[in-house]
C-alpha positions in Angstrom: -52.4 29.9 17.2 -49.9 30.1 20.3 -47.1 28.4 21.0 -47.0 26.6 24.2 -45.0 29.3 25.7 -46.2 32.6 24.7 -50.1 30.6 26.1 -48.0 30.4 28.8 -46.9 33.7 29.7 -50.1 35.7 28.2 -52.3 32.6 31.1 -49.3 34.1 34.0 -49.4 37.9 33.3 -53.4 37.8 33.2 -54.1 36.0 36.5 -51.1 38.5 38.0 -54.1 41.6 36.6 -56.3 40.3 39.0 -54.2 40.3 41.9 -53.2 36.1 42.8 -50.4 35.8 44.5 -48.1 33.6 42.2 -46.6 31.8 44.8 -49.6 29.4 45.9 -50.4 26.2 44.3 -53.6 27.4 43.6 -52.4 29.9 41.2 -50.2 27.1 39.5 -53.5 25.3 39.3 -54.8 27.7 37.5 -52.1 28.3 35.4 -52.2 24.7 34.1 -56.2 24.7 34.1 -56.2 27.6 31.7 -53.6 26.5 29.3 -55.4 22.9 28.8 -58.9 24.6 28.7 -57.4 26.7 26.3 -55.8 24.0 24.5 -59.0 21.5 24.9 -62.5 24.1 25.5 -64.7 21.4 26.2 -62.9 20.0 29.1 -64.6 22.9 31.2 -67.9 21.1 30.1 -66.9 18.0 32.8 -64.9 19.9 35.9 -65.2 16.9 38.2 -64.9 14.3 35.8 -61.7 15.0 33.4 -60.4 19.3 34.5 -59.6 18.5 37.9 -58.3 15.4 37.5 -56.1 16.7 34.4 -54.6 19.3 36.0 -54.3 16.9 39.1 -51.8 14.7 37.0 -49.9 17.5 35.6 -49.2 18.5 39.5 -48.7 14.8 41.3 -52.0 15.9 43.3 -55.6 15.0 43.7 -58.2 16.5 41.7 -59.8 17.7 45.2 -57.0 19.3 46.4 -56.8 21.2 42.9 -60.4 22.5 43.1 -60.0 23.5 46.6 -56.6 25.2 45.7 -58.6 27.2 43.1 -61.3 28.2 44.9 -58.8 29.7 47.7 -57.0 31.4 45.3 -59.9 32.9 43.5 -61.4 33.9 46.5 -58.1 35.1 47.7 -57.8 37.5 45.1 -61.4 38.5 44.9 -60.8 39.5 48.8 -57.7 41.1 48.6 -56.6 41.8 45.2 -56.6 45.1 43.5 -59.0 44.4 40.5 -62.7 43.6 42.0 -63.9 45.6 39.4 -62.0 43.2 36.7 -64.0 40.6 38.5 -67.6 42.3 38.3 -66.4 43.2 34.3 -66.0 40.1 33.5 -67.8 37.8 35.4 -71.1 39.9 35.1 -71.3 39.8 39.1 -73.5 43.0 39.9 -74.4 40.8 43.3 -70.9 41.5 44.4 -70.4 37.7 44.6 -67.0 35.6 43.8 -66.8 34.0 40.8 -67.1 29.7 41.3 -64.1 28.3 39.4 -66.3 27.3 36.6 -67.3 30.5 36.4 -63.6 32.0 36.6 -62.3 29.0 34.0 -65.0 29.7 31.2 -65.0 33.3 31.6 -61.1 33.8 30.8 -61.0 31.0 28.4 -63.8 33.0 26.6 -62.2 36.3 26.8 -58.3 35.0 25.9 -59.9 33.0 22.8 -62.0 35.6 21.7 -61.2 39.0 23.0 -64.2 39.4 24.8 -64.4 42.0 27.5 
């Protein structure tokens, strides 16, 4: 297993892949969501009731303006970052659709656990 740093840095380096800008507090978001899914896999399996609000107290913020920093920054990088294909990869998205943040959460915290993809 990890240490809390090298999760850390391996959660940073593979959002940068797929293009977020690591300025916004969406990608921070993201940063912490990851770790703890990582950390705690079943707390993907209640998003409204314990992720968001998790990463919410981590950040001094609500667990609605988490989500809806995720699902800007997702989007964000979807639009106009440099690895749509990653996206399609890995998300399965043939539709040429954005990942939801669920979709985004599992899917890494699949493929960092397990090597998938």
């Amino acid at each position: 297993m990890m240490n809390a740093v090298d999760t850390e840095k391996l959660v940073f380096s593979q959002l940068l892949l797929f293009g977020f800008k690591h300025h916004s507090a969406g990608f921070r978001y993201l940063c912490t969501g990851l770790q703890l899914a990582l950390e705690q896999p079943g707390i993907l399996n209640e998003m409204t009731d314990k992720f968001y609000p998790a990463v919410a107290a981590v950040h001094h913020s609500t667990p609605s303006a988490v989500e809806s920093s995720m699902r800007r920054a997702i989007v964000d990088a979807y639009e106009h970052g440099n690895c749509k294909d990653q996206f399609h990869k890995i998300f399965l998205r043939y539709t040429h659709e954005c990942p939801t943040v669920s979709e985004f959460m599992t899917g890494n915290v699949h493929r960092l656990l397990y090597g998938d993809i």
